[in-house]
N, C-alpha and C positions, 0 to 999 in steps of 0.2 A: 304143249299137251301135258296134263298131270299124270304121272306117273302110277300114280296109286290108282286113280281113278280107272286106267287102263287094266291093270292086273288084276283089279277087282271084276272089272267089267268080262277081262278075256275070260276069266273061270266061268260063265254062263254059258257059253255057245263054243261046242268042242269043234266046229269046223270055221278053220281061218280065214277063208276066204265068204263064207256067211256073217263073221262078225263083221268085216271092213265092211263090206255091201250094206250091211241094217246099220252100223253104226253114222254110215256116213249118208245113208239117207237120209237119216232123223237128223243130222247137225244142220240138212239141207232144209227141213222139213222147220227147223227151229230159226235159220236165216231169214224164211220166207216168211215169217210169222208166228210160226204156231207158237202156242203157249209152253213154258217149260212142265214139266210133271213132277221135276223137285222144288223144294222150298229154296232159292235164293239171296242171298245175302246181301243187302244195298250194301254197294261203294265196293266191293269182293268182284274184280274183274275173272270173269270166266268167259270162253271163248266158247261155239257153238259146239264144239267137240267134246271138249272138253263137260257141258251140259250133258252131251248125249252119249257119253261114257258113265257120269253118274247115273241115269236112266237107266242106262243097262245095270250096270253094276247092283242100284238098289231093285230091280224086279218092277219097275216102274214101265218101261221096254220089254218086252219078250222079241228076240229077235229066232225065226222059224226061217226054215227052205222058202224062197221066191218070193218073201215079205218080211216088214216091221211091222209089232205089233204093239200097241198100247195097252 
C-alpha cells in the first residue's frame, strides 16, 4: 500500500471506519472490472488499493455514509 496515497486519501473522509468501507469497496469494484477513474501509467505496478486510494485522494471517489460514490 502507498503511503502517500493513504494520507492524502484519509484527509477526505473524517470517519475511520467509512473510509476502510468506501475505499475497499471501490478496490473490489476496480478487481471486478470497473474502469480506473485515474490516468494510469503502462508498466507502473499498482495494486487495486492502492488505485482506490488515489481516487479518493484526487476527488475522483466521494466516499458518504452507506455508500461510494463516483
Amino acid at each position: 500500500m502507498n503511503e502517500e496515497y493513504l494520507a492524502k486519501a484519509r484527509q477526505k473522509v473524517s470517519d475511520v471506519r467509512m473510509f476502510i468501507v468506501g475505499v475497499s469497496r471501490r478496490a473490489s469494484e476496480l478487481a471486478k472490472g470497473a474502469r480506473p477513474l485515474i490516468r494510469l501509467i503502462p508498466g507502473e505496478e499498482n495494486d487495486w488499493l492502492d488505485i482506490a486510494l488515489q481516487e479518493v485522494a484526487e476527488g475522483k471517489v466521494v466516499i458518504t455514509p452507506g455508500t461510494s460514490k463516483k
